[in-house]
C-alpha positions in Angstrom: 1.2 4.5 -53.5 2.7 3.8 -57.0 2.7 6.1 -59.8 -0.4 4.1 -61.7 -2.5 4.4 -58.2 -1.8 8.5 -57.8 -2.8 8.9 -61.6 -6.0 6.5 -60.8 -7.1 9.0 -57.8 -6.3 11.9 -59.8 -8.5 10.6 -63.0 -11.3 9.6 -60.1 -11.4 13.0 -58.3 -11.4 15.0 -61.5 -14.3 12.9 -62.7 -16.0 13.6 -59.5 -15.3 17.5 -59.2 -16.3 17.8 -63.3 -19.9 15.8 -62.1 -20.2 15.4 -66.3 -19.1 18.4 -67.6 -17.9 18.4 -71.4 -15.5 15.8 -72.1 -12.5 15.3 -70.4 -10.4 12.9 -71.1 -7.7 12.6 -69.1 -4.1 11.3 -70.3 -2.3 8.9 -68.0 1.5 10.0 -69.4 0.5 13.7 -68.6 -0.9 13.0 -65.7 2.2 11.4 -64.4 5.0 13.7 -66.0 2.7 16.6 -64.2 2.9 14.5 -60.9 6.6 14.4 -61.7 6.6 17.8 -62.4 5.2 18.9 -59.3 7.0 17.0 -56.7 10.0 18.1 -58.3 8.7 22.0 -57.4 8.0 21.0 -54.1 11.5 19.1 -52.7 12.9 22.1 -54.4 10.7 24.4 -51.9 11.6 22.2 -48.8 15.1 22.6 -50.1 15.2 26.5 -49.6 13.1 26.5 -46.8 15.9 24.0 -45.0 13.1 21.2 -44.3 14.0 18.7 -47.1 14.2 15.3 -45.7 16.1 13.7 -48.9 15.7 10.4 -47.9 11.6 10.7 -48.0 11.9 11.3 -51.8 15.0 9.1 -52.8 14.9 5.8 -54.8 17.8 3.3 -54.5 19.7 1.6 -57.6 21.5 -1.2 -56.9 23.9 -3.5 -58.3 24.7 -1.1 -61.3 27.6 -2.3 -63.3 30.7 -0.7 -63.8 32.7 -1.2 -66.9 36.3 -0.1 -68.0 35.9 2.8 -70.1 37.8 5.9 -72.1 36.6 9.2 -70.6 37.3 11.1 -74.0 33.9 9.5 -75.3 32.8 11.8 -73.7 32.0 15.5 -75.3 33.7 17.1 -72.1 36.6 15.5 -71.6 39.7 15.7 -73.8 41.9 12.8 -72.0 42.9 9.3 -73.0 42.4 7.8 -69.3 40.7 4.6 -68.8 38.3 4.4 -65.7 35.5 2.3 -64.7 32.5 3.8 -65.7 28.5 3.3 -65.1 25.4 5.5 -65.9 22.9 7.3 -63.6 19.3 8.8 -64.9 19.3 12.2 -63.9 20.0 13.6 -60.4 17.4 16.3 -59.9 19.5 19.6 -60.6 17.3 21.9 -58.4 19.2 20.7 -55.5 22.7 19.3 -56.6 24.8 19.5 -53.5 21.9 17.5 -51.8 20.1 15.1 -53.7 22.7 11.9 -52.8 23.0 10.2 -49.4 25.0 7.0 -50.9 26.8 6.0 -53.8 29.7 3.2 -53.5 29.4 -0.8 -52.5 26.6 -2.4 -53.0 26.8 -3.9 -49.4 26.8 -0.2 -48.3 29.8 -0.6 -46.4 30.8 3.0 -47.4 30.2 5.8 -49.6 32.6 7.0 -51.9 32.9 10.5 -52.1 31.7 12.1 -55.5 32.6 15.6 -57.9 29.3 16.9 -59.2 30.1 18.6 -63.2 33.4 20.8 -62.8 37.0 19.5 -63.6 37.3 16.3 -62.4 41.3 16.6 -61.8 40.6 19.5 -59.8 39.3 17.3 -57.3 41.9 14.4 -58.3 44.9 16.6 -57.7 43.6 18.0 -54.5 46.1 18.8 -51.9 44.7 16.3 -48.8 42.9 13.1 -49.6 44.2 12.9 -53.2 44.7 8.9 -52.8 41.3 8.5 -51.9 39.0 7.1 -54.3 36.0 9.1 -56.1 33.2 9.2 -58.5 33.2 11.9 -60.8 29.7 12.4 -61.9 28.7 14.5 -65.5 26.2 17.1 -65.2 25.8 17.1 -68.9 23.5 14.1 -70.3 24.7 11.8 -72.5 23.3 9.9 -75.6 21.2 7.9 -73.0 19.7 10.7 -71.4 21.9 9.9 -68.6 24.6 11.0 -66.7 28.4 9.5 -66.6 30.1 8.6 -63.8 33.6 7.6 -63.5 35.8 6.1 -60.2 39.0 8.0 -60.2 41.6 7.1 -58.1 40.3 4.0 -57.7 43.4 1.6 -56.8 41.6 0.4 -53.5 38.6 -0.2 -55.6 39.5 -2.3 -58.7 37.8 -5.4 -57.7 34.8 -3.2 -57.7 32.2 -4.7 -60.3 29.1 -2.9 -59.5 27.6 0.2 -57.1 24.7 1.2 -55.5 23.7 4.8 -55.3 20.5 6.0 -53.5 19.2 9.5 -54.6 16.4 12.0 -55.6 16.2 11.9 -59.7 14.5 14.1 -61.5 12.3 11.7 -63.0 11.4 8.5 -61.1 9.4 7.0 -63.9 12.9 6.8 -65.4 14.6 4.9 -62.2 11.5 2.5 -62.1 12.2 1.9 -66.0 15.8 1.1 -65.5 15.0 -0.9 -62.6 13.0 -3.1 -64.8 15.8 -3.1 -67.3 17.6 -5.2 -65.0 15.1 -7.4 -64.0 14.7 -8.6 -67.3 18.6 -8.6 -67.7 19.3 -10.2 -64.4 21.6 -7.3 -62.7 19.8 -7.2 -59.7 18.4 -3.9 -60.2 14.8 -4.2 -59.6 13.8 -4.5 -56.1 10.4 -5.4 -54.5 9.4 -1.2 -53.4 10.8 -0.2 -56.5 7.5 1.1 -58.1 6.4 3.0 -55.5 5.9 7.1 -56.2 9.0 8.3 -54.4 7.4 11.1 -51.8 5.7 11.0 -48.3 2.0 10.1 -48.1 1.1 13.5 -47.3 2.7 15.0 -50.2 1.6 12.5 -52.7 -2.3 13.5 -51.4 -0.9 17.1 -51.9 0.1 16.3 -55.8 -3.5 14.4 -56.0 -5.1 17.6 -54.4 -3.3 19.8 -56.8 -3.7 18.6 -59.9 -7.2 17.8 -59.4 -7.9 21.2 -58.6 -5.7 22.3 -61.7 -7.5 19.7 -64.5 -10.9 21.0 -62.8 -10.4 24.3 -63.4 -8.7 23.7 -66.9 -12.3 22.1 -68.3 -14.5 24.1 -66.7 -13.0 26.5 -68.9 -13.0 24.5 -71.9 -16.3 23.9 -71.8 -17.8 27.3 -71.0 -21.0 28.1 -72.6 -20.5 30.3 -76.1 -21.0 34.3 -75.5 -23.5 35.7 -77.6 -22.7 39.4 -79.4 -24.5 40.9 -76.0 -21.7 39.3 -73.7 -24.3 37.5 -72.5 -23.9 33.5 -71.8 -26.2 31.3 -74.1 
């Protein structure tokens, strides 16, 4: 179910719950940031509760290119280093540690290992497996409402033009719109499941069930006969 078709069934069982009460229009954008919004709440539940299955809620980016770049443009870093550089939307931050399965070739023939936020020479000077290539990853959002990322260490990697990473974000609407980005722009981004809501069937019917019960309640209350001075319901 994409996005548009979840927001349709939400719009279809609030009309249906309301049976014409008071006006209620309902707005698509809100409607889907609150879909958003909720599945984000509940991946962060099956995260505590140790049942998160990320691959049931991540979306794939591919082909992403990677281009030569200063880290001090960004506010965080105070270096002159060059490294190849590309941009993510953001990683959901309820779950960090978790939220990526693969992030490197596009042919998936490995995955790079990656530094979420801290000092990214901490990681670079590290006693073992300093050689080895990484992706250093900004938890703060840039100009793009983005997040950097950088290869360090990357002498095994130069040829490397582009990446793929597959992940949970924080807001899919947001993947879907960069994925369409390079559609128009010929990257190879988009891909034919790319619009589809990124959660299980059963917890999509869950956000449907949720909201509807949610918006029901909402104008029922709106449109609650007047009291008179008695407390009495006209």
């Amino acid at each position: 179910m994409t996005i548009k078709e979840l927001t349709a069934s939400v719009k279809g069982a609030v009309t249906s719950g309301l049976n014409g009460v008071g006006n209620h229009n309902l707005s698509s954008s809100q409607i889907e940031k609150d879909s958003v919004a909720l599945r984000n709440e509940i991946i962060v539940k099956k995260e505590i509760s140790g049942i998160l299955d990320v691959n049931a809620f991540a979306q794939t980016i591919d082909a992403i290119p990677m281009t030569l770049k200063p880290m001090s443009t960004n506010s965080t870093v105070h270096t002159i280093e060059r490294y190849k550089h590309f941009e993510v939307p953001r990683l959901l931050s309820g779950i960090y540690s978790k939220c990526i399965t693969h992030l490197g070739p596009i042919d998936k023939s490995e995955s790079l290992q990656y530094q979420l936020g801290g000092n990214y020479k901490t990681f670079k000077y590290r006693p073992i497996g300093g050689n080895s290539p990484f992706i250093w990853i900004d938890t703060t959002l840039n100009e793009n409402d983005a997040q950097d990322c950088w290869l360090i260490t990357q002498e095994a990697f130069r040829p490397l033009k582009f990446v793929s990473i597959t992940a949970i974000f924080e807001d899919p609407i947001a993947v879907d719109e960069m994925k369409k980005l390079g559609d128009s722009m010929g990257t190879g981004l988009g891909q034919k499941d790319s619009r589809e809501f990124p959660a299980p069937s059963e917890v999509q019917s869950l956000i449907i069930k949720e909201l509807t019960s949610r918006y029901v309640q909402l104008y029922h209350k709106r449109n609650l006969p007047p009291m008179t001075q008695d407390g009495l319901k006209q």
